[in-house]
DSSP file (Angstrom, degrees, kcal/mol; ACC not computed):
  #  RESIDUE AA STRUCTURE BP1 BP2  ACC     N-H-->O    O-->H-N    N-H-->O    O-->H-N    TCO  KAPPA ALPHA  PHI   PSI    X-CA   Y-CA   Z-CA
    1    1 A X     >        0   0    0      0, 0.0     4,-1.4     0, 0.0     5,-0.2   0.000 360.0 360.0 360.0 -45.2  -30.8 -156.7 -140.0
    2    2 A X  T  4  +     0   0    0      2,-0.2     4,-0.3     1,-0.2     0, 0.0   0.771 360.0  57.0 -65.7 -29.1  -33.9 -157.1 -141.6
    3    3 A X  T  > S+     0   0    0      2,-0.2     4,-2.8     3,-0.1     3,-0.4   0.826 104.8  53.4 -50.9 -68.8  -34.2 -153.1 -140.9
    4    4 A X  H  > S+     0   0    0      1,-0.2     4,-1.0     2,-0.2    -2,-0.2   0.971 108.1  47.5 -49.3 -70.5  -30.9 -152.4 -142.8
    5    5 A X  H  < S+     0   0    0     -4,-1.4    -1,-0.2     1,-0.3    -2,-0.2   0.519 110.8  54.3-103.2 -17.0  -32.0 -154.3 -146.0
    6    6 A X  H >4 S+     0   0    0     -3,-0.4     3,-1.7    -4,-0.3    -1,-0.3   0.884 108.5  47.4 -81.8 -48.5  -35.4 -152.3 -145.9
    7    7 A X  H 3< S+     0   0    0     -4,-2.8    -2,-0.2     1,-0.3    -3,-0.1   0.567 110.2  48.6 -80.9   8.8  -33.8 -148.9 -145.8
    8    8 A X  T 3< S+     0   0    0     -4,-1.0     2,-0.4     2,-0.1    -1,-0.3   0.115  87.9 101.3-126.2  47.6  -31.3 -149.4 -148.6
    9    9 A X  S <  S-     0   0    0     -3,-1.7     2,-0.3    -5,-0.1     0, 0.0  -0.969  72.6-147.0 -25.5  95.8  -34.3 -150.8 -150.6
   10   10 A X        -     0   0    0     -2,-0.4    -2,-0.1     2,-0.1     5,-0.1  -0.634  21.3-104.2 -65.2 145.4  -35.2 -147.5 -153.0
   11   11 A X        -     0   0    0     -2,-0.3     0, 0.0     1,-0.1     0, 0.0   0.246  16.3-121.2 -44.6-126.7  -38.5 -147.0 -153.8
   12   12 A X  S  > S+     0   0    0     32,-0.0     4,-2.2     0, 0.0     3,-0.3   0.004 113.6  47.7   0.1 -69.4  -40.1 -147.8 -157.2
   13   13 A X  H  > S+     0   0    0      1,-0.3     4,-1.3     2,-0.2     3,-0.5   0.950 105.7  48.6 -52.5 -61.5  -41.0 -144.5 -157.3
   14   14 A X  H  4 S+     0   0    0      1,-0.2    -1,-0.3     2,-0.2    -3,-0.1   0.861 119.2  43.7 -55.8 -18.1  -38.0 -142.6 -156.5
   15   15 A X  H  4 S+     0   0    0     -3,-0.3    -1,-0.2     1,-0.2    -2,-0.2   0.888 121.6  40.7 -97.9 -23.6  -35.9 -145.0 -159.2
   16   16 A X  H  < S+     0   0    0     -4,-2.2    -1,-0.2    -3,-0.5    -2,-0.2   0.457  91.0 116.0 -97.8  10.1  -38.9 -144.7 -162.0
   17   17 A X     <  -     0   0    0     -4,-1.3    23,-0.0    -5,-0.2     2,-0.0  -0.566  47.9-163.5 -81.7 159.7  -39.7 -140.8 -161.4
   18   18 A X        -     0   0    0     -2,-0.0    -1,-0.1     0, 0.0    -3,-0.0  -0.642  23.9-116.3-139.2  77.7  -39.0 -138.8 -164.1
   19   19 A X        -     0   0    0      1,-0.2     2,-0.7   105,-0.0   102,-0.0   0.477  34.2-114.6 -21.4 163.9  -38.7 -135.1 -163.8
   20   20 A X        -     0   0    0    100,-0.0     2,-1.3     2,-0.0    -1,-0.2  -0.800  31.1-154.6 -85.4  75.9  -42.0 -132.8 -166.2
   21   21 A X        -     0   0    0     -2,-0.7    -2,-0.0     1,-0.1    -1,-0.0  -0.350  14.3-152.5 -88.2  79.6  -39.9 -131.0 -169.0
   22   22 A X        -     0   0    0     -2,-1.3     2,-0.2     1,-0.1    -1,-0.1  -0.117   1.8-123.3 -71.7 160.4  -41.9 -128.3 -169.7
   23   23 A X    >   -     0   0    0      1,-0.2     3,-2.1     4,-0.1    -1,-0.1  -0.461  32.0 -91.4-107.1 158.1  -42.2 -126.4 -172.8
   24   24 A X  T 3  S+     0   0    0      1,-0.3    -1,-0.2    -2,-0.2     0, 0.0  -0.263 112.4   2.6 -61.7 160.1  -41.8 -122.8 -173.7
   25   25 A X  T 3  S+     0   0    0      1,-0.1     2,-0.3    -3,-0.1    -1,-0.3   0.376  89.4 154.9  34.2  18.9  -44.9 -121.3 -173.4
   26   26 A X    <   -     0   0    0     -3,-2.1    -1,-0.1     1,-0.1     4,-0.0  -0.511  45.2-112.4 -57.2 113.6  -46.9 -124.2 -172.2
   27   27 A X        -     0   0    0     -2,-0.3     3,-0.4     1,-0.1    -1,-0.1  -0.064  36.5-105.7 -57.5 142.8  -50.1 -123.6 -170.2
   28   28 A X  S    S+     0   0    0      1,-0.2    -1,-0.1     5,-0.0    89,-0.0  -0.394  96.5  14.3 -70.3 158.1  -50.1 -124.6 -166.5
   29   29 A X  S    S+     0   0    0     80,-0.1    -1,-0.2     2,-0.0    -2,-0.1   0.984  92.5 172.2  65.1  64.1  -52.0 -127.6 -165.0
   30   30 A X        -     0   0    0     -3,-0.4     4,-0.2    -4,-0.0    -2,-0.0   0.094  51.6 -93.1 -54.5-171.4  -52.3 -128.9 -168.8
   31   31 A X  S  > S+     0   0    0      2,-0.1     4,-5.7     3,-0.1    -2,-0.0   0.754 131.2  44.5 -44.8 -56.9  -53.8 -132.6 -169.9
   32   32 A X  H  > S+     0   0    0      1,-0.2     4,-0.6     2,-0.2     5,-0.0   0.993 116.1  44.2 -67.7 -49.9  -49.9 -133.8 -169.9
   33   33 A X  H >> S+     0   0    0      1,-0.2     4,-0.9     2,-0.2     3,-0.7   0.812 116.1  49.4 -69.6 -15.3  -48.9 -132.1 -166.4
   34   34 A X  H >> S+     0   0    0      1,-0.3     4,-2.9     2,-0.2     3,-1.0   0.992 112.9  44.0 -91.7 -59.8  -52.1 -133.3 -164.9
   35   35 A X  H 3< S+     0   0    0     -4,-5.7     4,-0.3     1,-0.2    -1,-0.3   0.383 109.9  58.6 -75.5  28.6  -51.6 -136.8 -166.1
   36   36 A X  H << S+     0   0    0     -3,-0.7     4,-0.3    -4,-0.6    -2,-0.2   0.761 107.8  46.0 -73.0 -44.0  -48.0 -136.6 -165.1
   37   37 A X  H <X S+     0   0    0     -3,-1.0     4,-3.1    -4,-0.9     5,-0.3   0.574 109.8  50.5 -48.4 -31.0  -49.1 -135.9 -161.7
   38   38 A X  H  X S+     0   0    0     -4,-2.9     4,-1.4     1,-0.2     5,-0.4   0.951 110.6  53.3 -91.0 -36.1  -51.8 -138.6 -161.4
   39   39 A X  H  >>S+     0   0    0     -4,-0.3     4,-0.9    -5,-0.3     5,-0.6   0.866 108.3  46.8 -60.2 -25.0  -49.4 -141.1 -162.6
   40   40 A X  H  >5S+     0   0    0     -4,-0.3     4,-1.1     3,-0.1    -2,-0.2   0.866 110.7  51.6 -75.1 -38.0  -46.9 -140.2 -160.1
   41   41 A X  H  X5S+     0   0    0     -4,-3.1     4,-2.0     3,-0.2     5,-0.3   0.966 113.0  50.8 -53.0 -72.5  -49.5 -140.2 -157.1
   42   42 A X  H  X5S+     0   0    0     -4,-1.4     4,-0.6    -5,-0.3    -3,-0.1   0.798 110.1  41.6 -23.5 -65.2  -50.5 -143.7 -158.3
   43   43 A X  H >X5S+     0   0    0     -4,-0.9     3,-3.2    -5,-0.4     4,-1.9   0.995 114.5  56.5 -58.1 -60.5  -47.3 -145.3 -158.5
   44   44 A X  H 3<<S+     0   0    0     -4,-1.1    -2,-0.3    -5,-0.6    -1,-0.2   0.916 114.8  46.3 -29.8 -56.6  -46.6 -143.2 -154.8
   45   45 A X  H 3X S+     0   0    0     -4,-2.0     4,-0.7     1,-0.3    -1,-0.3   0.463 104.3  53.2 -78.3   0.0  -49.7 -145.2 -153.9
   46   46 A X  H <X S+     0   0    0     -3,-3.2     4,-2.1    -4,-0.6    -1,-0.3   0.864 110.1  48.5-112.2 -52.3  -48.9 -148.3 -155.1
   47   47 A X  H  < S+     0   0    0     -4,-1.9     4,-0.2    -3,-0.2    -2,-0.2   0.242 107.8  56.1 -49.9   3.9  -45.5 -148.4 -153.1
   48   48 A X  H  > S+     0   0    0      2,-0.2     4,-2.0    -5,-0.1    -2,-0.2   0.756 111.3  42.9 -94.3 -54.1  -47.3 -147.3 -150.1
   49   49 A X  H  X S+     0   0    0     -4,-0.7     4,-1.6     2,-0.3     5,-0.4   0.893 105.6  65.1 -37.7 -70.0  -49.7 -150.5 -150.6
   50   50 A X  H >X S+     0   0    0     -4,-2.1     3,-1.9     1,-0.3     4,-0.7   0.951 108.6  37.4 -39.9 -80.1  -46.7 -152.6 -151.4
   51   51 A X  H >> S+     0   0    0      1,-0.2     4,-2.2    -4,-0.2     3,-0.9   0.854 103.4  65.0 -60.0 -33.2  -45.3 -152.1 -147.8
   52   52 A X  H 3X S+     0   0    0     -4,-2.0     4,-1.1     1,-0.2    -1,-0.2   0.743 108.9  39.4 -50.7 -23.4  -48.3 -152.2 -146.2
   53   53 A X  H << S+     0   0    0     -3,-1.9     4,-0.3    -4,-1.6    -1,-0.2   0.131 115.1  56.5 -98.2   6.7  -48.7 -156.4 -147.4
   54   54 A X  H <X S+     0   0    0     -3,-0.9     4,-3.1    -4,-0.7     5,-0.4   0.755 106.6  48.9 -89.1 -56.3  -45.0 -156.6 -146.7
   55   55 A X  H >X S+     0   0    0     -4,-2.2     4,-2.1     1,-0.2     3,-0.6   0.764 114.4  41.4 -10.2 -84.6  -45.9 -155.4 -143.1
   56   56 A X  H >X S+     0   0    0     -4,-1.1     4,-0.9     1,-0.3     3,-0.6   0.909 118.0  52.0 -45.5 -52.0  -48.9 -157.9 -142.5
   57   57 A X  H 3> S+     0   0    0     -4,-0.3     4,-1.7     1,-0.3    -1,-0.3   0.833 107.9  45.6 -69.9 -28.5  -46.9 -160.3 -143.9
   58   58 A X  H <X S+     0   0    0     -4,-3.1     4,-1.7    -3,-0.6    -1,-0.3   0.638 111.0  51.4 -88.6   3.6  -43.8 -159.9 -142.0
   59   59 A X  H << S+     0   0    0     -4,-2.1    -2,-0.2    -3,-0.6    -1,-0.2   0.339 111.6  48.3 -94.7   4.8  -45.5 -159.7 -138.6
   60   60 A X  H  < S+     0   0    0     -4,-0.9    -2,-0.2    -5,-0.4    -3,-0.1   0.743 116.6  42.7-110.2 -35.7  -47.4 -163.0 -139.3
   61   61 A X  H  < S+     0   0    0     -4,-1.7    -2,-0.2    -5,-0.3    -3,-0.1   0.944 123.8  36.7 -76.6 -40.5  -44.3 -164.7 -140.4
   62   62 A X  S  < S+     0   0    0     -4,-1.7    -1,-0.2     2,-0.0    -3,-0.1   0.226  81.3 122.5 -68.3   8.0  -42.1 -163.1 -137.5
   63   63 A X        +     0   0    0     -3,-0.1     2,-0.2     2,-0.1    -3,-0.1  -0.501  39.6 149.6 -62.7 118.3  -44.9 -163.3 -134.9
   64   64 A X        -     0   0    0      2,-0.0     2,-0.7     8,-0.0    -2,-0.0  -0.901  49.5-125.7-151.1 168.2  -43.0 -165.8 -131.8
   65   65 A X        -     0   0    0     -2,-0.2     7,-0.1     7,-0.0    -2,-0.1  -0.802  32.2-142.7-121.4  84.7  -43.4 -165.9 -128.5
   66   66 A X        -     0   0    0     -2,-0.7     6,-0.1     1,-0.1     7,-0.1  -0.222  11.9-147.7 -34.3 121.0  -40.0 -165.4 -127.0
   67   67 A X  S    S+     0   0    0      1,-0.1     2,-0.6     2,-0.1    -1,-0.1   0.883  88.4  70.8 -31.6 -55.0  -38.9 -167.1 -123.9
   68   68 A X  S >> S-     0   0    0      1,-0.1     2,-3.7     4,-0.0     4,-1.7  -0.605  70.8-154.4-104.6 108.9  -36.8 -164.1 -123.0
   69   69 A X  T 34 S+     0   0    0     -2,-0.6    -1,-0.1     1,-0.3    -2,-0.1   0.414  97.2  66.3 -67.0  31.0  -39.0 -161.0 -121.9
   70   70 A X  T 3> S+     0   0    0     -2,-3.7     4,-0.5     2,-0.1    -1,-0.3   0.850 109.8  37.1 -95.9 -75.0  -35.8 -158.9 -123.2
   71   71 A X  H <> S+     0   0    0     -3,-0.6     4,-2.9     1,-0.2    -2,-0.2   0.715 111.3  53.1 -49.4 -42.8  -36.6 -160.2 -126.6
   72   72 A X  H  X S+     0   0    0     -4,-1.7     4,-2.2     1,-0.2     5,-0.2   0.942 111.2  49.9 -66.6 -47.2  -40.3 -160.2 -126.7
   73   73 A X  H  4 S+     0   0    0     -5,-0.3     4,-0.3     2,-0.2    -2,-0.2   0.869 109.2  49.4 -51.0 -24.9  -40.2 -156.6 -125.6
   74   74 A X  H  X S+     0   0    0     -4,-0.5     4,-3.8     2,-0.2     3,-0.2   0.808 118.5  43.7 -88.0 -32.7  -37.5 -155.5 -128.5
   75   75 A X  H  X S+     0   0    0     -4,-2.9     4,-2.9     1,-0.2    -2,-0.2   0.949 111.2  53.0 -69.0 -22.4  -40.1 -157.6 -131.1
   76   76 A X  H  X S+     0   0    0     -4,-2.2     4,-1.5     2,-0.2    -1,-0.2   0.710 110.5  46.2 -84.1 -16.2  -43.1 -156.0 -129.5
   77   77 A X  H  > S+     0   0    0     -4,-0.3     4,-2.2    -3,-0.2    -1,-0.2   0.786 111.6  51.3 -93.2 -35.1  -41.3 -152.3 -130.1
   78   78 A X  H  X S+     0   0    0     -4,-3.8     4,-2.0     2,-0.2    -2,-0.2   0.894 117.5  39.9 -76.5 -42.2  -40.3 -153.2 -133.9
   79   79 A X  H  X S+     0   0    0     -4,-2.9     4,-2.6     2,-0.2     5,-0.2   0.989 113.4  51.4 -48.5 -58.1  -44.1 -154.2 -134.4
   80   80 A X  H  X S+     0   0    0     -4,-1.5     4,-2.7     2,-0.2    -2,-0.2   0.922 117.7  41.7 -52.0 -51.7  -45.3 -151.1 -132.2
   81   81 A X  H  X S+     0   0    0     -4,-2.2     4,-1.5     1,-0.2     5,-0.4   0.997 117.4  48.1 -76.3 -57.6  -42.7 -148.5 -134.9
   82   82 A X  H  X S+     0   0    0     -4,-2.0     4,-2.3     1,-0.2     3,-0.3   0.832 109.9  48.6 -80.6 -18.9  -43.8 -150.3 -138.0
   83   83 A X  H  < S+     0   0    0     -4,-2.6     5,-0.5    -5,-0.2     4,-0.3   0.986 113.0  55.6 -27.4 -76.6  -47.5 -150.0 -136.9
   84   84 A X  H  X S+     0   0    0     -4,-2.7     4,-0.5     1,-0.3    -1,-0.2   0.725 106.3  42.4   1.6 -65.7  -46.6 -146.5 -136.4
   85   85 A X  H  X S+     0   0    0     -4,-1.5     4,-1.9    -3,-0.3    -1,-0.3   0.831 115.8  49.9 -94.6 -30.7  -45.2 -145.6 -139.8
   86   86 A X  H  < S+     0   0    0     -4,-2.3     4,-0.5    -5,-0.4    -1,-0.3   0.334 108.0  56.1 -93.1  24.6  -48.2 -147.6 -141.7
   87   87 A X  H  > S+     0   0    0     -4,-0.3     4,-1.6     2,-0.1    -2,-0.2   0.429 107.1  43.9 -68.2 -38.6  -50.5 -145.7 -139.6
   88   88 A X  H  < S+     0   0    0     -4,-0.5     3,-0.3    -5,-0.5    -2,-0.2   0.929 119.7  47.3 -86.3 -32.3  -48.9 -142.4 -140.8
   89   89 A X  T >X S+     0   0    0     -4,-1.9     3,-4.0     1,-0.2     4,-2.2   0.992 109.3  56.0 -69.6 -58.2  -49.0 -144.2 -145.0
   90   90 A X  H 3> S+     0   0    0     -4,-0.5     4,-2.5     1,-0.3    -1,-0.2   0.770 103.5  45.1 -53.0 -31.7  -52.1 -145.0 -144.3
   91   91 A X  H 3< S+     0   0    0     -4,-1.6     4,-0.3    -3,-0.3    -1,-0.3   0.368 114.2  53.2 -86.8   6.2  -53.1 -141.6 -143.5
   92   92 A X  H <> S+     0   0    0     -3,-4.0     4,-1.4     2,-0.2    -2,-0.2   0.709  98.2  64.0 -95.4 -45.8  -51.1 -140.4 -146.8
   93   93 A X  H >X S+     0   0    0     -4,-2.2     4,-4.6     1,-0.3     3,-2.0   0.993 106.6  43.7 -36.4 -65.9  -53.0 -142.9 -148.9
   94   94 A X  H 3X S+     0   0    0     -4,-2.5     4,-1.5    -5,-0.3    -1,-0.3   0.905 111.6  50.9 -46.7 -47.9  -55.9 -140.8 -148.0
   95   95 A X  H 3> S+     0   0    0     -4,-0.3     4,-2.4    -6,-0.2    -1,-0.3   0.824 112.1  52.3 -38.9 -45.9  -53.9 -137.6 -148.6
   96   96 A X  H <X S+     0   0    0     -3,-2.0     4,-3.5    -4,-1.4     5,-0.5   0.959 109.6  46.1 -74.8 -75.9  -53.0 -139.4 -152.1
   97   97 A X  H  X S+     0   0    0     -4,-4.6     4,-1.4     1,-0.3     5,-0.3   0.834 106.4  55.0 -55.9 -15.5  -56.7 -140.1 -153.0
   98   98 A X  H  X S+     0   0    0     -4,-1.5     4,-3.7    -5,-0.4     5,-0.4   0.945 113.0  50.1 -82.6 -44.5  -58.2 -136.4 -152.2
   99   99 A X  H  X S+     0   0    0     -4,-2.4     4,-1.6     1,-0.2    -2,-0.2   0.909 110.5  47.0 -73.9 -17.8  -55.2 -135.1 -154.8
  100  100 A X  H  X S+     0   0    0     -4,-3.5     4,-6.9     2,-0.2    -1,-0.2   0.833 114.6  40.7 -67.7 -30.0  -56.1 -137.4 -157.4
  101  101 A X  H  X S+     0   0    0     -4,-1.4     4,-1.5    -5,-0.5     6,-0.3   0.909 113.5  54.9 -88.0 -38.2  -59.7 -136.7 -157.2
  102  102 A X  H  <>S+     0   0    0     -4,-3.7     5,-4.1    -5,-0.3     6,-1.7   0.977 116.7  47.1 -36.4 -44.6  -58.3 -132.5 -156.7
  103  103 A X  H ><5S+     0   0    0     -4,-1.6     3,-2.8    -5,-0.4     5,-0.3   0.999 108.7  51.5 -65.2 -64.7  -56.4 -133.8 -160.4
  104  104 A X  H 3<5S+     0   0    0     -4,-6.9    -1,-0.2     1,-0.3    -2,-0.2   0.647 114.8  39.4 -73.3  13.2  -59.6 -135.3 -161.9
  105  105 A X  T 3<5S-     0   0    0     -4,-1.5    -1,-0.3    -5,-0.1    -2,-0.2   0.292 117.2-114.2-115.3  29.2  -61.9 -132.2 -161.5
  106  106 A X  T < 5S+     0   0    0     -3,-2.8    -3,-0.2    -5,-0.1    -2,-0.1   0.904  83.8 122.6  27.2  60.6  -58.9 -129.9 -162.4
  107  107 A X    > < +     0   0    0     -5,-4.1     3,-0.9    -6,-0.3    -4,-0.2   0.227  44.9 105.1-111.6   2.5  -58.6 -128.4 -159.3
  108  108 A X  T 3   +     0   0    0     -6,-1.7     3,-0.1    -5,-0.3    22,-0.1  -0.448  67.2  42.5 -75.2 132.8  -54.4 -129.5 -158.6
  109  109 A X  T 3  S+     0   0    0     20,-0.4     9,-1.0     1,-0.3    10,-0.4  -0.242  87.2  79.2 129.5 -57.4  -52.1 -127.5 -158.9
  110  110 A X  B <  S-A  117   0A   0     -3,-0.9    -1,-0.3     7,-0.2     7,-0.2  -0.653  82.2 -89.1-110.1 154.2  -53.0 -123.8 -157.2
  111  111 A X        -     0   0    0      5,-2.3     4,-0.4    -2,-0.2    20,-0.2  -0.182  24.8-142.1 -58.2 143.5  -52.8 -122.8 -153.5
  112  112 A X  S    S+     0   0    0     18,-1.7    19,-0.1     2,-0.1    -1,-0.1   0.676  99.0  48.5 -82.5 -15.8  -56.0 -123.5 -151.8
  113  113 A X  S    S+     0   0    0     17,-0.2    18,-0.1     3,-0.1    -1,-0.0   0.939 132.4   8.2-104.0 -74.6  -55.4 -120.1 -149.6
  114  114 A X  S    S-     0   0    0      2,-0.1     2,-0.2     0, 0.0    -2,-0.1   0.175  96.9-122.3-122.5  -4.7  -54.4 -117.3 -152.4
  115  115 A X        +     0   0    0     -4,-0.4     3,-0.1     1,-0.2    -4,-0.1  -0.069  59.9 140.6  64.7 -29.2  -55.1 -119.3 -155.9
  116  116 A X        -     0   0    0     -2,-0.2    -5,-2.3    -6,-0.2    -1,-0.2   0.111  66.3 -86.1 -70.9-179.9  -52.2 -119.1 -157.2
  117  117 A X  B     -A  110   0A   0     -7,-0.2    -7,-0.2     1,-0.1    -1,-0.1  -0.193  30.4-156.7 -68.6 153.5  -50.1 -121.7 -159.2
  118  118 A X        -     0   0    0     -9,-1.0    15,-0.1    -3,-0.1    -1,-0.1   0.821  47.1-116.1 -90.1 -42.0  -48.3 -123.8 -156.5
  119  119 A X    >   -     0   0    0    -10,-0.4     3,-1.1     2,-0.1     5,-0.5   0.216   4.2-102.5 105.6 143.0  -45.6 -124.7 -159.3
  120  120 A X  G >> S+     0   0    0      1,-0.3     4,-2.6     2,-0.2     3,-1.4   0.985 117.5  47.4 -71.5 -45.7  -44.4 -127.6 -161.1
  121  121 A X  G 34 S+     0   0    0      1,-0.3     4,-0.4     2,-0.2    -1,-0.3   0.880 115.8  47.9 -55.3 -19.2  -41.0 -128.3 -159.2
  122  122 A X  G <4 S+     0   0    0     -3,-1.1    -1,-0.3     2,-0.2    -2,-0.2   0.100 112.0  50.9-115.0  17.8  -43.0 -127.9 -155.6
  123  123 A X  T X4 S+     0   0    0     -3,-1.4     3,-1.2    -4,-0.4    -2,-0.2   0.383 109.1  49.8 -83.7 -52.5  -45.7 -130.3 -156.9
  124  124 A X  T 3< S+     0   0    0     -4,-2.6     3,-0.2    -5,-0.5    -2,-0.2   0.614 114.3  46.0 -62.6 -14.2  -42.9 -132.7 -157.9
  125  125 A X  T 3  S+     0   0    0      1,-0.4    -1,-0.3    -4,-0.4     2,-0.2   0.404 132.5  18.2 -89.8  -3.1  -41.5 -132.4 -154.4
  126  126 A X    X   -     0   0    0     -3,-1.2     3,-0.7     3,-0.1    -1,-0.4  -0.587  66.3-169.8-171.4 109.8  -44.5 -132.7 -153.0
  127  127 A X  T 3  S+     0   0    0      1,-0.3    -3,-0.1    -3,-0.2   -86,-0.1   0.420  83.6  47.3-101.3   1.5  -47.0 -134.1 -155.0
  128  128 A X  T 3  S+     0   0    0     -5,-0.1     2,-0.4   -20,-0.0    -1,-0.3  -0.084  75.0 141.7-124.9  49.1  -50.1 -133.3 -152.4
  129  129 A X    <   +     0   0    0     -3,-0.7   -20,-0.4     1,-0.1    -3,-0.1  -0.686  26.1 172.0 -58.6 129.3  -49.2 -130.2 -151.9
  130  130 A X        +     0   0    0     -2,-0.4   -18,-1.7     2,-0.1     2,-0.3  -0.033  59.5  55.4-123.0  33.6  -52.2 -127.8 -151.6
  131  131 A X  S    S-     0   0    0    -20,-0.2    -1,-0.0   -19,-0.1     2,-0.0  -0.978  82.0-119.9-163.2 139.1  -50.6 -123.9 -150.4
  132  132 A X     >  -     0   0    0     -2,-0.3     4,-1.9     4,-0.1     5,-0.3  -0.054  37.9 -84.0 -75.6-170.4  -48.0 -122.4 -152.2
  133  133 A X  H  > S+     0   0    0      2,-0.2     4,-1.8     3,-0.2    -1,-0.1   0.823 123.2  48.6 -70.5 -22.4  -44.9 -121.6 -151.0
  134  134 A X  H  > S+     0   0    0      2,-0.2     4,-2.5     1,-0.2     5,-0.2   0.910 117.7  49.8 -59.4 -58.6  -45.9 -118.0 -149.3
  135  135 A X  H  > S+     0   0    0      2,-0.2     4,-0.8     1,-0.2    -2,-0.2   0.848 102.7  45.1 -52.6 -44.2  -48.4 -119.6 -148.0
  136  136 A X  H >X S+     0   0    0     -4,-1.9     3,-5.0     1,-0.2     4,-1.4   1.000 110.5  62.0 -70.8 -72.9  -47.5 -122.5 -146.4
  137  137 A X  H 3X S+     0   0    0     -4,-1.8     4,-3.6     1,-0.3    -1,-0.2   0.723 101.6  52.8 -62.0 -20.6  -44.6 -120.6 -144.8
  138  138 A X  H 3X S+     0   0    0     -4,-2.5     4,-1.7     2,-0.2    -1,-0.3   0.707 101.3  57.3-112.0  27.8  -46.8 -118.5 -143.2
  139  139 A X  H <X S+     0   0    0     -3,-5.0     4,-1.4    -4,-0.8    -2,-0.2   0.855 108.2  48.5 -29.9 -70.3  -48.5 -121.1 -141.9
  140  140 A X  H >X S+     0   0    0     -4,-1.4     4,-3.8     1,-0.2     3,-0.5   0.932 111.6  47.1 -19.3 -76.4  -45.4 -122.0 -140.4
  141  141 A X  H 3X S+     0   0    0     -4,-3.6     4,-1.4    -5,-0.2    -1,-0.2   0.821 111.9  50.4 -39.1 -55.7  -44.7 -118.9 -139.1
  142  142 A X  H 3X S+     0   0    0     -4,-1.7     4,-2.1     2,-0.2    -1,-0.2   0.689 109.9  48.2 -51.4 -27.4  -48.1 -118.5 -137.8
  143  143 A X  H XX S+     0   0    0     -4,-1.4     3,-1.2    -3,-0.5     4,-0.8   0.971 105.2  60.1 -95.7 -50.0  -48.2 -122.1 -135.9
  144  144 A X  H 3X S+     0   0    0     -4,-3.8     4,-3.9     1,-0.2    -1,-0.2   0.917 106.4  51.4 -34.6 -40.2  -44.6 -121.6 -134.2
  145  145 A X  H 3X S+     0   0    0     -4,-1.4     4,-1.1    -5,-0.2    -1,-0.2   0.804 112.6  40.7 -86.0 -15.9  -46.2 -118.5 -132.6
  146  146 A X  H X< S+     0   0    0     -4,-2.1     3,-0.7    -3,-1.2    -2,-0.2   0.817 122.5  41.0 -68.7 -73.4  -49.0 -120.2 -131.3
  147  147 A X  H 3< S+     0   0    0     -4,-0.8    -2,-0.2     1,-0.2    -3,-0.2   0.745 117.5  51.0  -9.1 -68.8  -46.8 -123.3 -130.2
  148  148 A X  H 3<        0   0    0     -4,-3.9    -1,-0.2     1,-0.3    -3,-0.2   0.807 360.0 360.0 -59.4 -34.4  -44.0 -120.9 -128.9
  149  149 A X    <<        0   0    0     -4,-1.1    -1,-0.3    -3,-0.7    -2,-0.1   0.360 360.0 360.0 -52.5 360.0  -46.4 -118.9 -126.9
């Protein structure tokens, strides 16, 4: 149950984002887009945080030691997946901090691969994107044909 009521929880973020409405002729990776972005990482990071002390706190408050090894085994697999998934934020946090500091030396914003701009809608869908969209997809491309081989 408790499972149910976390995943129709929406984020912060998703319910306080606010799309970038950029202006004719506006230069890219401006003042405004830049602190547009580092306020959306933030807030991202700050709702990552936020579940990580609901975590601790619900495994110290749900912590028992079931009689019935049915039940300890099912709590010990809902600790084991949320471990899991704030192992994998945690490793986004980090993701998080390297684009903010990418933001404050005004490096956000262009493919690390080819330079060019990465774009404000594909930032906004992913705000630590570093490879544009050519790129990344042949990335892709390239790691299926190792994989597939």
């Amino acid at each position: 149950m408790a499972k149910k009521k976390a995943a129709e929880k929406p984020s912060l973020l998703l319910r306080s984002f606010e799309p970038y409405k950029e202006k004719r002729g506006e230069e890219y990776m401006n003042e405004k887009q830049r602190e547009h972005f580092k306020t959306l990482l933030l807030d991202w990071k700050r709702d990552l945080m936020t579940e990580v002390d609901r975590t601790v706190s619900h495994m110290k408050d749900d912590a028992a030691n079931f009689p019935d090894p049915a039940d300890r085994a099912t709590q010990e697999e809902e600790f084991s997946l949320e471990l899991r998934t704030r192992d994998r934020e945690r490793k986004l946090i980090k993701k998080i901090d390297k684009t903010v500091e990418m933001i404050d030396t005004n490096d956000y914003g262009y493919c690390e691969q080819c330079g060019v701009e990465i774009g404000i809608r594909r930032l906004e869908a992913r705000p630590t994107a570093t490879l544009c969209v050519d790129c990344k997809t042949l990335d892709e491309i390239r790691e299926r044909q190792t994989i597939g081989s």
